[in-house]
N, C-alpha and C positions, 0 to 999 in steps of 0.2 A: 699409270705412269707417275700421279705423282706422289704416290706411294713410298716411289721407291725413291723419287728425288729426295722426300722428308725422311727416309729412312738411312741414305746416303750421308743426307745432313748432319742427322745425329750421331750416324758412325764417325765421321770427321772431327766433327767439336768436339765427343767424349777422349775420340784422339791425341785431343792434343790444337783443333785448331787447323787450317791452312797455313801450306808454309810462309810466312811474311808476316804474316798477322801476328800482333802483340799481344803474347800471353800473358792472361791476367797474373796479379801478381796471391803469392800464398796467402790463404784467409788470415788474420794473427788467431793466435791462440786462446779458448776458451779457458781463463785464468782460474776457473772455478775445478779443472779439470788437471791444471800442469802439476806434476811430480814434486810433493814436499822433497824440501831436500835440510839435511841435519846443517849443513852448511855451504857457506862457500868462499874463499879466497882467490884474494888477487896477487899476482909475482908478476916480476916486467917477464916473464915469459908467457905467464897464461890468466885463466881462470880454473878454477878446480871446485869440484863440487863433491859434496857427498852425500848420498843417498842409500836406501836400506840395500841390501841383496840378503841373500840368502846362499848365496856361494859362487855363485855363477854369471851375477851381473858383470858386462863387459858398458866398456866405449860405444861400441858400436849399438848395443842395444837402445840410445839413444839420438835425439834428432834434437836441434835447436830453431829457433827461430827470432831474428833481430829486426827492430825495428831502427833504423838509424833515421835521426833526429837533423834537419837543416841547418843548427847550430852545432852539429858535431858528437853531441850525444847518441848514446845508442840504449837501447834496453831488449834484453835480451830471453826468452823462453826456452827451458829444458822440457821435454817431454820424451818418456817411456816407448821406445818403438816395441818392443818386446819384454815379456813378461820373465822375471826370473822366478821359473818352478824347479830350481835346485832342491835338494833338500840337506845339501853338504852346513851350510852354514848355521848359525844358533840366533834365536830371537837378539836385534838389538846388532846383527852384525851389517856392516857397512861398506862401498867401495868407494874407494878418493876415484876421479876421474879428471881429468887434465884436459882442458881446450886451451890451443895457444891461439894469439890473438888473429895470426893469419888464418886456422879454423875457420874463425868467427866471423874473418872480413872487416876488424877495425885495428887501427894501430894501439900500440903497447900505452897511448897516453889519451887515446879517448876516454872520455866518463863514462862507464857501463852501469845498468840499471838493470838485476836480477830480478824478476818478477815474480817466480816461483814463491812460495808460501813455504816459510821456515819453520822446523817444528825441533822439538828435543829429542834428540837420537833416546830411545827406550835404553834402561837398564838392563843389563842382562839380567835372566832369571838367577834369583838366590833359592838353593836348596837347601832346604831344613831336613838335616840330619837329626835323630834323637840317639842321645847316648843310651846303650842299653841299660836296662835296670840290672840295679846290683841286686844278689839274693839274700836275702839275711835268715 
């Protein structure tokens, strides 16, 4: 019997918990791990990011995670839900993506703190063409 009591238990907590009980809150994000992104700006509507694709990267392929700050600051995590294995786009291609600030859960005049690791958007490849040889 108490087997099944401990085995009942862990169906429930993997669950999700009893109902009432306070769900723990999300782990923050492993920094060593969150999504380079080539940039990012700010407009009183949003935040906008850009990051590599390949042709196919969406919005939705992404998840955020904020930490808001007791003084009002906030800083905030982008991380890859899903992989773009397109193969439409060219080395070096890129999608803006747009989070407005109700997304995010902070107003248009908090201090926001991007955490993600910035890198230089790649060059596209240059191809070397040779003129053909003339005959003499």
């Amino acid at each position: 019997m108490h087997r099944r009591a401990l085995l009942m238990g862990a169906v429930v907590l993997t669950a999700g918990g009893w109902a009432g009980l306070p769900r723990a809150e999300p782990e923050p994000p492993d920094l060593a791990a969150l999504e380079p992104l080539y940039a990012v700006s700010a407009t009183p509507q949003g935040l906008t990011i850009r990051v590599a694709s390949k042709g196919c990267t969406a919005k939705a392929d992404f998840a955020f995670y904020i930490d808001k700050k007791p003084g009002g600051d906030a800083a905030i995590a982008f991380g890859r839900k899903s992989l773009d294995i397109c193969k439409t786009g060219k080395p070096g291609d890129h999608a803006d993506l747009v989070f407005s600030y109700a997304e995010l859960g902070v107003g248009a005049d908090t201090p926001v703190a991007v955490l993600n690791p910035i890198t230089q958007q790649p060059a596209a490849p240059v191809v070397a063409r040779h003129a053909p040889r003339s005959k003499r």
